[in-house]
N, C-alpha and C positions, 0 to 999 in steps of 0.2 A: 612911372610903371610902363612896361615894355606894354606896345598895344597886340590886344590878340591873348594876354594872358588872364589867366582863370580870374573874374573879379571877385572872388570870395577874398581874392589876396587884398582888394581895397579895404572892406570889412575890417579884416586882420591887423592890416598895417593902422585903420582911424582908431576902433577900439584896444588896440595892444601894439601901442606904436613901438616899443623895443624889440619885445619878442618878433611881433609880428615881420618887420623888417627885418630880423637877422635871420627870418628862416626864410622869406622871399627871397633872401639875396643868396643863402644857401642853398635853397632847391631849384630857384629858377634861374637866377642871373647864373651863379658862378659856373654850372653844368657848361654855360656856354662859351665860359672863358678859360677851359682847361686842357685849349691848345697852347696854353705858354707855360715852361715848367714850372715858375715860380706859384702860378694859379694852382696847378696841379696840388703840389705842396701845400697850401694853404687850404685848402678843398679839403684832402687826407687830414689835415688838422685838426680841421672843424670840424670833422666827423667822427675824429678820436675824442674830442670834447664831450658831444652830446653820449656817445657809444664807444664807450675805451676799448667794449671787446669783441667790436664789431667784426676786426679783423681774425681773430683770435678763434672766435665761434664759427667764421668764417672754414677758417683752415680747419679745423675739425670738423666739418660737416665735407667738406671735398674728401680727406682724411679716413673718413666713414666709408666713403662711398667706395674712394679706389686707392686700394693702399699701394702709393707710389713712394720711388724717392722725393720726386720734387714736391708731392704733398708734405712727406716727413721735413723737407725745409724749407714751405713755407709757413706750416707749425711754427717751428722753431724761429724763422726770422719775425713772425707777428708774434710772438712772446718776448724776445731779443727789444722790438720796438717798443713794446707795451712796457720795458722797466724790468721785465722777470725772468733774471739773468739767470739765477739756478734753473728755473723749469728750463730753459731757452737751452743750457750749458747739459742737462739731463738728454733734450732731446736732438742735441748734438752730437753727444756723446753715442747715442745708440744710431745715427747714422752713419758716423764713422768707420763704425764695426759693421757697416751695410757690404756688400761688393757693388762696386763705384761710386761709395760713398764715401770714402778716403780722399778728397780731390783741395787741392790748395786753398782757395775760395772758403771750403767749410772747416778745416783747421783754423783760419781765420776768424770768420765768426763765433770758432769753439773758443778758439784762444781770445775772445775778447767777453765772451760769454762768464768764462773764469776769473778771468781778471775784475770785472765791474761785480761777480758774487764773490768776489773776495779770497781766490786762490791763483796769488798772481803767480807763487810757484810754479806751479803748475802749467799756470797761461806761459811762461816763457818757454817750457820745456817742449810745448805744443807748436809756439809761434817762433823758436829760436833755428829748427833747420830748414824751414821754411824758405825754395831759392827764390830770389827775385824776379819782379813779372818784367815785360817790355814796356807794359803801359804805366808814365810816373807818375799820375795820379792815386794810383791803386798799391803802387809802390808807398810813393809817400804816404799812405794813412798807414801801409801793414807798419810804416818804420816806426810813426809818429804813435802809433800803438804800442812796439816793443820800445819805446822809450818810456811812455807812460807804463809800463811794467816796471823797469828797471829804478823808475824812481818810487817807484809804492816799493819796493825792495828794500831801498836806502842806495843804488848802488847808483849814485848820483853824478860821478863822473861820467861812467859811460850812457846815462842818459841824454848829459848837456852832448856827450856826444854825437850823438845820433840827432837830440833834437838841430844842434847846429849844421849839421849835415843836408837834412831835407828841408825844413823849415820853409826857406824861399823857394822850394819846389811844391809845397802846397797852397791850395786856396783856403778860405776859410777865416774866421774867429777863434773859435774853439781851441785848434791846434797852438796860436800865437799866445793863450791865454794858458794852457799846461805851460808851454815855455816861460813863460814870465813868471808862474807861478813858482817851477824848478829852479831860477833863476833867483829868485827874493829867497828862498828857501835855503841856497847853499851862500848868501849873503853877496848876490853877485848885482850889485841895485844899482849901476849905472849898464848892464847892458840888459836887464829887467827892463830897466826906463826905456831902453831903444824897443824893445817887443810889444812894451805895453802902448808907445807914443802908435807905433805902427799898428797894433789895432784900433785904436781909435780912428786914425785917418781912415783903414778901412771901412769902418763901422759908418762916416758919413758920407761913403760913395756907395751904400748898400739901402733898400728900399725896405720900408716896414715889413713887406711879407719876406723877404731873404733875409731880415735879422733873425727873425722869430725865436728860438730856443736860445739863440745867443745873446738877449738884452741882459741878461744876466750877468753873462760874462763880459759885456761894455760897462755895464754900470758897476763892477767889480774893478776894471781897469781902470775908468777914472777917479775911482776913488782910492786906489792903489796908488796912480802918478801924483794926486794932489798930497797924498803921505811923502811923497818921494820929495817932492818939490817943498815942502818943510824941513827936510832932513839937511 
């Protein structure tokens, strides 16, 4: 224990040694470690665990107070995060019809907001004239989005297209893991195997807190290549 900190926390940690230590390390240590982005992330995690709507109650109570645009989208992006893509695609929806609410960026989020509630229709008609930005980062997700469109469609060609396209211009799991997925799906299972080999090597140059939502999708990949590799 750090010296100089509250000793109620010895207390805590001898008689409730699990609890006790996950919340020392959550209230005292980690506060101090969340000049590195990855901490940062892992901090917003663990605080969506204990309080899913934390964020949530948050933005309506700013919301309450001054009704802004950037209030109305940061509602929206802390529901988006929370899972609840209708409310999130709702409150998108009416800031678009804001004035200066129409801006690239939140078509984006509109258009992913519909897609994950299940109107991918829609999300492409939103995210399809959409021009391209300078920065490829932000490029490659809006692409790697209107692919993951086109294949909830069926329209499968021009997904692998696109997915082939930016693919090695994103970082990530996730993105390598639609691909693969697309790829086993239209029966393409030797260049599946090249996407799925390639997330895994990712996956073991990546630290427990930068896997986090993605162990999922690792442990999905290798049990996808060990099928491959009996085929």
């Amino acid at each position: 224990m750090k010296s100089g900190r509250n000793k109620l926390w010895l207390t805590a940690i001898i008689f409730l040694p699990i609890a006790g230590s996950a919340a020392y390390f959550l209230l005292e240590i980690l506060p101090d470690l969340t000049g590195n982005r990855h901490m940062r992330y892992a901090k917003k995690k663990a605080v969506q665990k204990v309080d899913p709507d934390r964020e949530i109650r948050q933005a309506r109570e700013r919301l309450a107070l001054t009704d802004s645009l950037t209030n109305h989208v940061q509602l929206a992006d802390a529901l988006a995060d929370s899972g609840r893509f209708e409310e999130a695609a709702d409150c998108y929806a009416e800031i678009i019809a804001k004035p200066h609410g129409n801006d690239d960026r939140t078509l984006v989020k509109y258009a992913r907001a519909l897609f994950e509630s299940g109107e991918a229709a829609k999300a492409l008609d939103i995210i399809k004239p959409i021009a391209p930005v300078a920065v490829a980062t932000e490029n490659g997700q809006r692409e790697i989005l209107k692919a993951r469109i086109h294949a909830e469609l069926g329209q499968l060609d021009e997904a692998d297209k696109i997915f082939g396209a930016v693919i090695e211009k994103v970082s990530g799991i996730e993105a390598r893991g639609h691909y693969a997925a697309l790829l086993l799906q239209m029966g393409e299972n030797d260049r599946a195997k090249e996407q799925l080999t390639e997330l895994c090597t990712l996956a073991k140059r990546m630290s427990h807190a930068q896997l986090d939502d993605d162990r999922a999708i690792v442990t999905w990949a290798h049990k996808e290549l060990d099928q491959l590799q009996d085929v």
